[in-house]
N, C-alpha and C positions, 0 to 999 in steps of 0.2 A: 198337181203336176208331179208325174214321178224322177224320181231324183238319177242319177246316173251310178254306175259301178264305180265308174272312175273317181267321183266326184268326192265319195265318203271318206277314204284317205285324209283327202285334204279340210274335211269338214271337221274329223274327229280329232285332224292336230288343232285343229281355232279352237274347238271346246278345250283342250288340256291348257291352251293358254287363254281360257275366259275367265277374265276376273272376277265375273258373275260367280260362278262355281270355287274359282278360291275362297271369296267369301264364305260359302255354304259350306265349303269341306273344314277350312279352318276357323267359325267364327265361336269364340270366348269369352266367358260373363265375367265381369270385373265387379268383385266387392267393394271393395276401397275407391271410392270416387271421391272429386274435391271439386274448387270453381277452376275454370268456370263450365256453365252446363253448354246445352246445343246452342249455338247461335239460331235468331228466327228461321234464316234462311237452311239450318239443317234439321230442324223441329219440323218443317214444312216437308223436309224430306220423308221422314219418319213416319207421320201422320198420312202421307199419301200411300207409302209402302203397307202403312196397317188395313187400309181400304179395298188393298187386291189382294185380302185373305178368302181361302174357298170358302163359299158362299150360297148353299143349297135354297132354290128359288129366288136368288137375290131379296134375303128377306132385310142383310142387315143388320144382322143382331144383336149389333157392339155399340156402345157408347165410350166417350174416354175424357175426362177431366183429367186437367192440366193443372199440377199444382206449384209453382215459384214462389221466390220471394217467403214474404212474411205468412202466407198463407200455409206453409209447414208448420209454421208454428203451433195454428190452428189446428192442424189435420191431427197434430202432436197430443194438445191437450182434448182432442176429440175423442183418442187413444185412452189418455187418461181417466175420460169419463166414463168409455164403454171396460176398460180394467175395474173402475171402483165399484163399478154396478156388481160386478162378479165376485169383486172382495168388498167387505167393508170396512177395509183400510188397507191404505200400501204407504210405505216405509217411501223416506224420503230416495232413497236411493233406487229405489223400485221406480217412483214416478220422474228422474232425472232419467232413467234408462227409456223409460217407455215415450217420454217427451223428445228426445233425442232421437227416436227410428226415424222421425222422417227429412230428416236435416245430415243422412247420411249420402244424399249427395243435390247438388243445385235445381233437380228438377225429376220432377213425378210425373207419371202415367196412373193415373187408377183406369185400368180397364174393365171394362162390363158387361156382364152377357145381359144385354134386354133380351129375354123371353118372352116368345108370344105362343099362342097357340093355333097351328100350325097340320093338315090334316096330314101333309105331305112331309113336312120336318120337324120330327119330333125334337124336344128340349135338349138331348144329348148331343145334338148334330150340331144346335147352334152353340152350346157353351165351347165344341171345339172348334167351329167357325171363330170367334171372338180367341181362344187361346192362339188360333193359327193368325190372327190380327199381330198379338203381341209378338209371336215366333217373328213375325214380319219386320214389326219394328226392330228387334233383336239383331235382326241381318243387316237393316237398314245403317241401324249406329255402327255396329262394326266395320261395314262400306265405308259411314265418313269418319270414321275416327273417332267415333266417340264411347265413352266406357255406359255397359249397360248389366243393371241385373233385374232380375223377376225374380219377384219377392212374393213371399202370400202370407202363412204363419195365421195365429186365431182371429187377426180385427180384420182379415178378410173375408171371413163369413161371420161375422159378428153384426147382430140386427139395430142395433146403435150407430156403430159406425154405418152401416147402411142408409138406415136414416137421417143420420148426420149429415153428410155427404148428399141429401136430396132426390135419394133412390128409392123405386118404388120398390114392392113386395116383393114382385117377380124377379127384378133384378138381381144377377149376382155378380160379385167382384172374381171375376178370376185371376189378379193379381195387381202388385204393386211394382210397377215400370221404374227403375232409378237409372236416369241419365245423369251423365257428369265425365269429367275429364279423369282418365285415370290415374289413381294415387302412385303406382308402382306400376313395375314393367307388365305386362301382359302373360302370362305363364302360353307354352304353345300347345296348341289343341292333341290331346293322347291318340295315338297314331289305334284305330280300332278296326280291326280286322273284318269289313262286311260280312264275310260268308259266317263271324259268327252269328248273325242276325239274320243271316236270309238264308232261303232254301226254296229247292225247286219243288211244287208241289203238282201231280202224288208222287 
């Protein structure tokens, strides 16, 4: 249906007041989280935003465990065990640091790119399908209020922690999701100039 001359005006003042699009112009990753994390009812939100990531042939190529509770603890000394493999020893202070990454806030995403082979989408397309997942949740928490960061650093491609976690070969983490309520005020998003990013091409 084509749209009318008249009509754009009034279309393009609703977009400058769509909340949708505040979101996305201003949304900001919060380090510092504490409790409490998502409530069910906002996890739910999150997890269904990560599902209408692009999606070449609808192949799907994300997986996501949910880490809470006690189970950081785990994922902590899981840490510790793919570190010691690499050293053969770490300082007490070294495994107090590394057992504490994931207790830095109430609740984890591990996202994942499941790889398959694919004649029509190659591997590069799905691992940023699966980034563009997490980008989703990213917007998602910010919508409801909840403080988020993407995390990655070396136990995210580390073939221990991979298998620890019950991941096959193929798979790969492309980050570590932390939800949580934020510790401190929000900093506001750096006001960045489009045009120095875009241009008319030729």
């Amino acid at each position: 249906m084509l749209q009318c001359r008249s009509d754009r005006p009034r279309q393009e003042e609703q977009l400058q007041d769509s909340p949708v699009l505040e979101v996305l112009s201003q949304r900001v990753s919060c380090g510092k989280l504490t409790e409490p994390g998502p409530s069910p009812e906002q996890l739910l939100q999150i997890k269904r935003a990560a599902l209408r990531a692009a999606d070449h042939r609808l192949l799907r190529p994300w997986r996501f465990l949910v880490v809470e509770g006690d189970a950081r603890y785990r994922l902590g000394e899981l840490f510790v065990e793919a570190e010691t493999r690499r050293k053969a020893e770490l300082e007490d202070k070294q495994r107090d640091k590394i057992l504490a990454k994931p207790l830095r806030a109430p609740t984890l995403i591990v996202a994942v790119a499941r790889c398959r082979d694919d004649p029509k989408v190659p591997e590069v397309e799905q691992l940023l399908s699966a980034g563009a997942a997490v980008q989703n949740m990213l917007n998602a928490a910010f919508a409801l209020g909840v403080g988020a960061m993407w995390r990655t650093g070396g136990f995210a491609y580390d073939d221990h922690v991979r298998a620890g976690l019950g991941l096959g070969e193929s798979d790969r983490i492309v980050g570590f999701l932390y939800l949580g309520t934020p510790a401190t005020a929000l900093k506001p998003a750096l006001d960045i100039d489009p045009d120095d990013y875009f241009s008319t091409w030729p």
